[in-house]
VMD Tcl script that draws the C-alpha trace (Angstrom):
set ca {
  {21.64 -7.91 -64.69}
  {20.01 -10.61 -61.93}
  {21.78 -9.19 -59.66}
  {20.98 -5.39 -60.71}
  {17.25 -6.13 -60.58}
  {17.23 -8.11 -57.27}
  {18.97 -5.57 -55.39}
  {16.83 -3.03 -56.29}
  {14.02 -4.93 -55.56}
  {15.65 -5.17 -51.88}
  {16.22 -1.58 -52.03}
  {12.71 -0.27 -52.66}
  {11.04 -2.85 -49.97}
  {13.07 -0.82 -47.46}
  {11.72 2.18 -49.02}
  {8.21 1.54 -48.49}
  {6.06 2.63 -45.19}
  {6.04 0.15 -42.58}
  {1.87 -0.56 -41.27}
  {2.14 -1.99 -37.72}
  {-0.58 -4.33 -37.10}
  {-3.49 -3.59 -34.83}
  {-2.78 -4.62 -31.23}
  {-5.77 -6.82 -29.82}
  {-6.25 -6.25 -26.00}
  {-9.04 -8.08 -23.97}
  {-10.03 -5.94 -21.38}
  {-11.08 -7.79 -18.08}
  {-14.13 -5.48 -16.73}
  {-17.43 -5.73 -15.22}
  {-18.81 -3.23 -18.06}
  {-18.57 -4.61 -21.11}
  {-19.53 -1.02 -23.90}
  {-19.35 -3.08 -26.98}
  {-23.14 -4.89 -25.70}
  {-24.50 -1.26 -25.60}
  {-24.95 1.21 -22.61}
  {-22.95 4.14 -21.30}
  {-20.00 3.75 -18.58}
  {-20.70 4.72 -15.46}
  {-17.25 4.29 -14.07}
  {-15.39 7.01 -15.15}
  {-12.12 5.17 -15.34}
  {-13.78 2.93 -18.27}
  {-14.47 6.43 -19.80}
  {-10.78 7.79 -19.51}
  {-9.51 3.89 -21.65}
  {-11.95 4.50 -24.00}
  {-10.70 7.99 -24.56}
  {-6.91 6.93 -24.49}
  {-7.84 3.94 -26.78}
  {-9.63 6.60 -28.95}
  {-6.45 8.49 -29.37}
  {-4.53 5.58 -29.95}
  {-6.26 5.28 -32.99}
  {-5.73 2.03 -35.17}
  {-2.63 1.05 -33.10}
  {-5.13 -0.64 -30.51}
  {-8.51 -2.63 -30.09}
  {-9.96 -3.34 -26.88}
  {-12.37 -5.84 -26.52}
  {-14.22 -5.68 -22.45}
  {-14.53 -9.75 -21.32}
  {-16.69 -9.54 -18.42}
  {-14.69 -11.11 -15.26}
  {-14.81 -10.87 -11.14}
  {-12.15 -8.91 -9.45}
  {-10.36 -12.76 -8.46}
  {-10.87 -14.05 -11.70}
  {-10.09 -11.25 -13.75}
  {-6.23 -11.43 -11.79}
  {-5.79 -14.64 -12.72}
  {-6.26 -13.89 -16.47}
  {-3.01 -12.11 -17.04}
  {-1.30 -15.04 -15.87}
  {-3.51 -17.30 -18.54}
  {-3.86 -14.94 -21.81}
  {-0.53 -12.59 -23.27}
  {-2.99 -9.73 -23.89}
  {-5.10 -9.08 -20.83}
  {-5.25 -6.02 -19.26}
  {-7.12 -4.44 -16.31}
  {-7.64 -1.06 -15.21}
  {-8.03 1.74 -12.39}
  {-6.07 -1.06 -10.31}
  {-3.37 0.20 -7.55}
  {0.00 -0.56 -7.94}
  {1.44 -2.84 -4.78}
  {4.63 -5.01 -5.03}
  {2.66 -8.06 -4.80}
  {1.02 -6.88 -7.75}
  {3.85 -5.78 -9.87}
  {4.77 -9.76 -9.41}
  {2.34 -10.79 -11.74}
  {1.51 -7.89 -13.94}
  {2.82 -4.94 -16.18}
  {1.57 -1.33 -14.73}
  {1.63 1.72 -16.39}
  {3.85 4.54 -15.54}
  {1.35 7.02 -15.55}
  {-2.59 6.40 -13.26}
  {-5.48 6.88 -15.41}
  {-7.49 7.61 -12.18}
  {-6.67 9.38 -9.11}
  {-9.31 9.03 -5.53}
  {-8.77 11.19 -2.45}
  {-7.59 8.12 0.37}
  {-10.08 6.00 1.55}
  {-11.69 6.98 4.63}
  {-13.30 5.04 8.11}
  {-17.21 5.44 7.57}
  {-18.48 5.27 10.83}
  {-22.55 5.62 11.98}
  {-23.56 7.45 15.63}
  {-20.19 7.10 16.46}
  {-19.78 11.23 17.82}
  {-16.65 10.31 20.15}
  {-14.40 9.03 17.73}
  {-11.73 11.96 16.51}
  {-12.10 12.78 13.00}
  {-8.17 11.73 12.26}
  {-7.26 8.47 13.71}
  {-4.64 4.88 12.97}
  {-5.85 1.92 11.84}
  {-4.38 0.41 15.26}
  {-6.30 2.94 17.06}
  {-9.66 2.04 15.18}
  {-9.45 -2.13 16.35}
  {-7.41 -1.45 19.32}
  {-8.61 1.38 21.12}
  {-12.36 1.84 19.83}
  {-12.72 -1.91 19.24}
  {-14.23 -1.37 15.78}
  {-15.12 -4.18 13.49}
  {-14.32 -2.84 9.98}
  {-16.28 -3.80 6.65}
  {-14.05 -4.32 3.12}
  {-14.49 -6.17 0.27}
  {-12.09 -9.16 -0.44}
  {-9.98 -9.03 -3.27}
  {-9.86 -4.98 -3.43}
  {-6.93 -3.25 -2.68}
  {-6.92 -0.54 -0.33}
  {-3.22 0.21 0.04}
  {-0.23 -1.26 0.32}
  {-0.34 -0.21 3.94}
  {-3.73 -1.00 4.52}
  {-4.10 -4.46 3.15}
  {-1.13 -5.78 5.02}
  {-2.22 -4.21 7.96}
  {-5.68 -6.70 7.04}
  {-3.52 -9.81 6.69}
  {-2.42 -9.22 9.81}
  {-5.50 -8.20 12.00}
  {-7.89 -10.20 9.68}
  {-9.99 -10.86 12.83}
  {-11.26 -7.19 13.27}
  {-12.27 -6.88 10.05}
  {-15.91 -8.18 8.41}
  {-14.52 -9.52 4.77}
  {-17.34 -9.45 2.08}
  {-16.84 -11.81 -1.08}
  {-17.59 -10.17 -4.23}
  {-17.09 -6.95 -5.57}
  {-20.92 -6.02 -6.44}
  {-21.75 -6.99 -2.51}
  {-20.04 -3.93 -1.77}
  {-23.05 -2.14 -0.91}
  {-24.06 -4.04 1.41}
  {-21.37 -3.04 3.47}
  {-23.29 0.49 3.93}
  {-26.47 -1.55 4.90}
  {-24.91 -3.56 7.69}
  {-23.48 -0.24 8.78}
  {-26.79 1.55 8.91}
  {-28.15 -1.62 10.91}
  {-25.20 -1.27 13.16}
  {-24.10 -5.11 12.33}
  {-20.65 -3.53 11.75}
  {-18.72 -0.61 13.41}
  {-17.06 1.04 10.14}
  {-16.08 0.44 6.59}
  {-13.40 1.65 4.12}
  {-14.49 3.22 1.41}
  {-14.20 6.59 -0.66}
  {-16.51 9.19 0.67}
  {-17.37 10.43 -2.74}
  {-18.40 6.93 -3.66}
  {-20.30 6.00 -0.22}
  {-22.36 9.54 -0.08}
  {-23.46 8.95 -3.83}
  {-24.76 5.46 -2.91}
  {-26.81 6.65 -0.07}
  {-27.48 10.01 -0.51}
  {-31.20 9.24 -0.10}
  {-31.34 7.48 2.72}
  {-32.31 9.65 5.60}
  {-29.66 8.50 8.12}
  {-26.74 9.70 5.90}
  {-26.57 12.80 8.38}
  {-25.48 10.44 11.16}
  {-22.41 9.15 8.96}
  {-18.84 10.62 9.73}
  {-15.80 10.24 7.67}
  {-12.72 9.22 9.56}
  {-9.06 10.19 8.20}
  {-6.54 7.33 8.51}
  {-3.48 8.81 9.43}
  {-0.63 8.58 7.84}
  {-2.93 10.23 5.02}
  {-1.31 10.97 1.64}
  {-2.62 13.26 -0.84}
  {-4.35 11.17 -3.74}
  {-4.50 7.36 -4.64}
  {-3.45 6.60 -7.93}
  {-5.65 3.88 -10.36}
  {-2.98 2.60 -13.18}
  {-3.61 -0.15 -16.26}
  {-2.08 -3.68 -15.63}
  {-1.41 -6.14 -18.22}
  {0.07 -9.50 -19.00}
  {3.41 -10.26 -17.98}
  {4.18 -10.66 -21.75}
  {5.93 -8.52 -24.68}
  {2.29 -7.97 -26.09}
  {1.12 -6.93 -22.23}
  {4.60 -4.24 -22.13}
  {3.51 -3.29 -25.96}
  {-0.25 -2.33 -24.69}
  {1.47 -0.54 -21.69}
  {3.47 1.49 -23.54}
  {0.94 2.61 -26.00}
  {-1.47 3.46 -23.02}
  {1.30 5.64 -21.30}
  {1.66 7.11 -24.58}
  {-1.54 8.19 -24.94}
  {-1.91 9.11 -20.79}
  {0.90 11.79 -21.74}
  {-0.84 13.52 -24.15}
  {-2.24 16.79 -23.17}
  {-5.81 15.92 -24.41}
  {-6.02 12.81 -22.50}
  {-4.61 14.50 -19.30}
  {-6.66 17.53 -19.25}
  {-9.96 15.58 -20.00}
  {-8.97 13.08 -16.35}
  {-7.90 16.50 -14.60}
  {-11.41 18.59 -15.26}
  {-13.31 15.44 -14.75}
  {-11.51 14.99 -11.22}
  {-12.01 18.42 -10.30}
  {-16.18 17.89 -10.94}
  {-16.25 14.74 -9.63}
  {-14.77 14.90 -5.84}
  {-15.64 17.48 -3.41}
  {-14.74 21.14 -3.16}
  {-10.92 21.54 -1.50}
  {-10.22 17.72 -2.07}
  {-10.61 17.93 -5.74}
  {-7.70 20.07 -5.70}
  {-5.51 18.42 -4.20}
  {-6.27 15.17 -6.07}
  {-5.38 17.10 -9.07}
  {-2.40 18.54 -8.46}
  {-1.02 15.14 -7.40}
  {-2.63 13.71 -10.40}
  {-0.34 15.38 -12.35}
  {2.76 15.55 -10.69}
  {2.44 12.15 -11.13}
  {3.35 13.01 -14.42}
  {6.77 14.59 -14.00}
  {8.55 11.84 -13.09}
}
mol new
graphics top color blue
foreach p $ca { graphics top sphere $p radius 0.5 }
foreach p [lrange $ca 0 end-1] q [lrange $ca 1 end] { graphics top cylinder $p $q radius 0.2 }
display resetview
């Protein structure tokens, strides 16, 4: 009779639902919505909304961090995460990416002031080499794969600003001719200074090879909890409603013609 009672206790344990616990993510960020305040980054928008769909299965919690020191995080905690970060091999050393971007940019392009001779598509090597250009980034961002070891390599011709938040100051220096150019989205760099008078002076420079979109994706700890948060996010990235609110907020975001194209690449991403 023991027996009989204890195996049916075993029995109806299997039978009852499973509840998965919540996963707890800390989210390295320099906007941190739980102290109040709206994004302004639309990539922080586009995790909220995938976290909102996740429902109960997730909880983010934003720890405010620099661009170095939020890196070195996923190396120290088993549930960090970062996002809108591009995908490079050194990268992928010390992190867990998504499958899927949760933020697409058209490529970055040369911003150059009063500079009327220089062709509107041009090479890197042609920028230092040719035109001589001293060339404003910001350390610790990635640019491209390409790009950033062309840097490495040719660190000389390029001004290198510490600190993500200095970015602007890039544009100043450019306006007071201090520097000959600097990388940056032309979306992002006409917003800044669209009221500053000498913004009809500025050109934007292809790089050549140019490819259609760059993709932002969510890295996490090299840990099970860090592949568990990057599954459920590329869960949630699939969904049509997550997809479809990133694709109509691309298409008002970046210019008419570009937005297209970032689009369409933003989702073929997708079918692979």
């Amino acid at each position: 009779m023991k027996t009989f009672i204890l195996t049916s206790i075993l029995l109806c344990s299997f039978c009852l639902p499973t509840h998965s616990e919540t996963l707890d993510i800390q989210v390295m960020a320099d906007f941190v919505p739980q102290d109040g305040g709206n994004p302004k980054n639309e990539a922080t928008k586009f995790l909220l909304a995938a976290a909102t769909e996740l429902g109960d299965e997730i909880s983010l919690r934003f720890i405010p961090a620099s661009r170095l020191r939020e890196w070195q995080q996923l190396s120290k905690m088993n549930n960090a995460c970062l996002y809108n970060k591009l995908k490079t091999p050194e990268r992928e050393a010390h992190a867990v990416f998504s499958q899927y971007p949760i933020m697409a940019f058209p490529p970055n392009k040369l911003v150059v002031f009063n500079k009327p001779t220089i062709p509107d598509s041009i090479t890197l090597v042609q920028a230092i080499f040719h035109y001589d250009l001293t060339i404003g980034i910001v350390k610790g961002r990635s640019y491209s794969e390409e790009i950033d070891q062309f840097v490495r390599l040719n660190d000389e011709h390029f001004f290198i600003l510490d600190g993500a938040r200095n970015a602007p100051r890039l544009g100043q220096m450019l306006f007071q001719n201090k520097i000959d150019a600097v990388l940056e989205y032309q979306t992002i760099f006409s917003n800044r200074y669209k009221r500053t008078q000498d913004l009809s002076s500025i050109r934007y420079i292809s790089l050549k090879p140019e490819k259609a979109a760059v993709f932002g994706y969510i890295a996490c700890s090299p840990t099970e909890v860090g592949k568990q948060a990057v599954a459920m996010f590329d869960k949630a990235l699939k969904t049509e409603k997550i997809r479809t609110l990133i694709s109509e907020r691309l298409m008002a975001l970046f210019h008419e013609g570009e937005n297209t194209q970032i689009v369409n690449a933003f989702n073929a991403a997708f079918e692979h």
